[in-house]
N, C-alpha and C positions, 0 to 999 in steps of 0.2 A: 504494500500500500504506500501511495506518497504523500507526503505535508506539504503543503504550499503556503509559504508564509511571507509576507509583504511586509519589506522593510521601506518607507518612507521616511527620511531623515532618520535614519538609525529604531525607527520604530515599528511593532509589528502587529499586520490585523491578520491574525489566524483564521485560514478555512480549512477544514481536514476535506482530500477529495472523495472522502468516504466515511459517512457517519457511524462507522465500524468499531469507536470507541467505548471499552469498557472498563468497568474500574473505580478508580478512586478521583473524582472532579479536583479534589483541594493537590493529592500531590502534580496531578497535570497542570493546574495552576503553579504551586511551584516550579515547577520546569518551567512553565512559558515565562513566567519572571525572571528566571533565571537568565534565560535566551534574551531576554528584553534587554536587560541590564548589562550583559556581557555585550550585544551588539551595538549598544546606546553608549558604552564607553569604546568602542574598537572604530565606530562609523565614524569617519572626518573625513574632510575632503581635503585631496591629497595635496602634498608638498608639489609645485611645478606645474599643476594643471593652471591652462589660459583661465582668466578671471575672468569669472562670468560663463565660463564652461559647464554644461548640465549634460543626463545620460542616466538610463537607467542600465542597472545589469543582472540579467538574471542567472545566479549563480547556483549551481544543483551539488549536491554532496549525498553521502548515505553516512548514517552514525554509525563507526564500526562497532566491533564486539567491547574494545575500549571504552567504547563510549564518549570518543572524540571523529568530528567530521572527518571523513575520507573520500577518495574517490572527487576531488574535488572541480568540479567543468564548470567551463560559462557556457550556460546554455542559451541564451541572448546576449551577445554583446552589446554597449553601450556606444560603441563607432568608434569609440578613446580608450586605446591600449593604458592609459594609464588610469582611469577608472576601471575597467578590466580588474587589472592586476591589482588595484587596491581591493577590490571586492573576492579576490581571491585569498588574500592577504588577510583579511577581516576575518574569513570563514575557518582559514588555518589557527589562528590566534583564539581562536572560540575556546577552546581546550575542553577538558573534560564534562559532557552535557550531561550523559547515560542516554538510555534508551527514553525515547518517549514513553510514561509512565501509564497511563491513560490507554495505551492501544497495546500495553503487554507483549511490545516487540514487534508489534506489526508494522510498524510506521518503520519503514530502513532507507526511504528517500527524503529527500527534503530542498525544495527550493527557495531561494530567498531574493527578493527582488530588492535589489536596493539604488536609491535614487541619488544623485550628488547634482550639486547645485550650488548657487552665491551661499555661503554661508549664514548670512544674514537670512535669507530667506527660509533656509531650512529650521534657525533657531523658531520660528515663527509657525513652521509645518509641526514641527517635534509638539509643540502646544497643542495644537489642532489635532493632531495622532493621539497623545497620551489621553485627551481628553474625551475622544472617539473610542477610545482601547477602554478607559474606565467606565463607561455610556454599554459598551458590548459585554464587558463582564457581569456589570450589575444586570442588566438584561437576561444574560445567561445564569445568574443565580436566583433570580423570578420565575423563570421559568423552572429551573429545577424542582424549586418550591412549588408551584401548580402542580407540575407532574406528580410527583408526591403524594399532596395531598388530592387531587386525583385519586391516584391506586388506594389509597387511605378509606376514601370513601366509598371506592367500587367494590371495596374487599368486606366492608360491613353489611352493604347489602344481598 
């Protein structure tokens, strides 16, 4: 199974391409924080790129048995060898993630699409993200709740 996960200015809105997840909600949360946080410090835009330079790149890896990215391609380039290789660079420095907790080892692909841009701009997307990323969580823990108390009620009957 693959993750597809969008980084925009360093940040990510998760969609798994298969709602195949089971398990534990809070530690997959952890991990996605984890991933948030490790790529929200490694995402900069690079030393030497033209000012005013943008580009997205869609970079694929599989988590190995380690439990650090391997196998690492750009599977969309961004047209700029140097956003390229920063994005490959970023994915290497991830270090130790583990497996996706949530899919119990099913998830071994993973794409990240990450965006580079005026800097200035992106401090300003990164706001916009965090605050769409905590909008989809709280979202997703309402709904758990319904679900829930759903089955709660269908089971008394």
């Amino acid at each position: 199974m693959k993750l597809q996960l969008s980084f925009f200015a360093g940040l990510i809105a998760l969609s798994a391409a298969s709602p195949a997840f089971a398990g534990s909600p809070e530690d997959y949360d952890r991990w996605e924080q984890k991933l948030r946080h490790r790529v929200s410090a490694l995402h900069v835009y690079p030393l030497g790129a033209d000012k005013g330079a943008m580009g997205d790149v869609l970079v694929g890896f599989r988590i190995g048995r380690d439990g650090k990215p391997a196998d690492i391609v750009i599977r969309q380039s961004s047209g700029r060898a140097i956003f390229d290789t920063a994005a490959v660079r970023l994915v290497a420095g991830l270090g130790k993630l583990g497996p996706v907790p949530a899919s119990r080892g099913a998830v071994d692909q993973v794409t990240l699409k990450l965006s580079y841009g005026d800097p200035a701009t992106l401090a300003e997307a990164k706001q916009v993200a965090r605050t769409t990323a905590d909008e989809r969580a709280a979202n997703e823990r309402r709904n758990r709740l319904i679900v829930s108390e759903a089955r709660e009620l269908a089971s008394r009957r």
